[in-house]
C-alpha positions in Angstrom: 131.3 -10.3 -26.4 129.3 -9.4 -23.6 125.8 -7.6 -23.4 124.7 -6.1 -20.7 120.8 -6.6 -19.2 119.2 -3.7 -20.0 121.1 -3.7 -24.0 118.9 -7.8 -23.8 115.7 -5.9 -22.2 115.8 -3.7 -25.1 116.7 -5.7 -27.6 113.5 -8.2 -26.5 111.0 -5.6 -26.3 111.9 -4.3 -29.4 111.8 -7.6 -31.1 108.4 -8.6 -29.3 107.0 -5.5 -30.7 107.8 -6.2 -34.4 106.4 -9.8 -34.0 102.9 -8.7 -32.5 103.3 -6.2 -34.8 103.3 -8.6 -38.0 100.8 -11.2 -36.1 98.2 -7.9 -35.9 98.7 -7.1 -39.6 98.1 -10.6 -40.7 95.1 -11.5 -38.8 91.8 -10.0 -41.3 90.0 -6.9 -39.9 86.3 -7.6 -39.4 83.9 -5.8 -41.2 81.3 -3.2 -39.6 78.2 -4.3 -39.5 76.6 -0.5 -40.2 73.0 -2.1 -40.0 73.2 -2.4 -36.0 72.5 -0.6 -33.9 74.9 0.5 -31.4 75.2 2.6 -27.7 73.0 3.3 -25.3 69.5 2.8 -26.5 67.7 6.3 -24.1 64.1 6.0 -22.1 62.1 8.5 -23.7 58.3 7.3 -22.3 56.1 4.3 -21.5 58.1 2.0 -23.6 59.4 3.8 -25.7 63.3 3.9 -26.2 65.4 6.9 -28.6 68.6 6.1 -30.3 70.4 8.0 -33.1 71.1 6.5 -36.4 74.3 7.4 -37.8 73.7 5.3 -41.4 70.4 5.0 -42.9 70.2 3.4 -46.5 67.6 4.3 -48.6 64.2 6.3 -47.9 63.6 7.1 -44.2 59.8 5.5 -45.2 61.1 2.0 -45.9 63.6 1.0 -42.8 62.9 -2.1 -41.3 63.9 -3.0 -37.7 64.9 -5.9 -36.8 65.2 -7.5 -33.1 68.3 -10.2 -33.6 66.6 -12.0 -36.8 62.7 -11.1 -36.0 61.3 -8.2 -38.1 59.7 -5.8 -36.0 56.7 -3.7 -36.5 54.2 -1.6 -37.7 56.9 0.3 -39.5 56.4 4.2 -39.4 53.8 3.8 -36.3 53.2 7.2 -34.3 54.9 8.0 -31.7 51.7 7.9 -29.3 51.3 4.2 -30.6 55.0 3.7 -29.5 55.0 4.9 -26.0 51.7 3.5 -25.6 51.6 0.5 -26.8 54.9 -0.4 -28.1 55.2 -4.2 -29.1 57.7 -3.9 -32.0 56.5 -0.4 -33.4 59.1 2.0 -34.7 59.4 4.8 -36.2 62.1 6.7 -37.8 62.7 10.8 -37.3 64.5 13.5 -38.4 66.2 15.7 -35.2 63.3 16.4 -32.6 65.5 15.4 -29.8 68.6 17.1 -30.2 70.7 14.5 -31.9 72.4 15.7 -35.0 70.8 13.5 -37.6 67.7 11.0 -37.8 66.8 8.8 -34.3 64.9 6.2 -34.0 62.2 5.8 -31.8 61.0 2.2 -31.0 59.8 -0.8 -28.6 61.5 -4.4 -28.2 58.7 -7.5 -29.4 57.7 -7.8 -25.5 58.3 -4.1 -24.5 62.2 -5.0 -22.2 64.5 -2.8 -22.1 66.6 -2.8 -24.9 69.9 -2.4 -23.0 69.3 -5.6 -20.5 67.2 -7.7 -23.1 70.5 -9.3 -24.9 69.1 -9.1 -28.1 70.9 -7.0 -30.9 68.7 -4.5 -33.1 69.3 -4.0 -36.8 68.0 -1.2 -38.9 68.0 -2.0 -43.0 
């Protein structure tokens, strides 16, 4: 019995499928790290950066920002302190910029930009 090229085409595409297909369901999802913080981190002023936060645990009050494994601070600084000083401060917001939930406004440990620094920023 004879198959023709395209019936083999067919046939090896459809088998290639089901095998990635089983590899992909094997292999473990990662989990989501919901603490970091992720996007484009927006230039609001001096050095002072604005992102939304999607999840926040807890009280507003008591978030803690981390820059990779450094804890950042003053906590809840003002947002005159921020832009003007910056150093680590942060503070956390309900909507005054027109996101749809709470943003974060804060400075990197040694006032970079966030988006070219390399460092990854976590908010517990």
């Amino acid at each position: 019995m004879r198959i023709s090229a395209s019936t083999r085409i067919v046939i090896g595409s459809t088998l290639f499928a089901l095998a990635s297909s089983a590899l992909l369901y094997l292999v473990p999802a990662s989990p989501i790290d919901r603490q970091l913080l992720r996007g484009t981190f927006h230039f609001y002023q001096g050095h002072a950066f604005l992102v939304p936060v999607k999840y926040v645990d807890g009280e507003i009050k008591t978030a803690r920002l981390y820059e990779d494994d450094r804890l950042l601070g003053p906590a809840n600084s003002t947002q005159q302190e921020i832009i003007d000083k910056g150093a680590g401060r942060f503070g956390l917001y309900r909507d005054r910029w027109g996101y749809f939930g709470p943003a974060l406004m804060f400075s990197t440990s040694d006032n970079t930009d966030p988006n070219t620094n390399g460092r990854k920023y976590h908010l517990r």
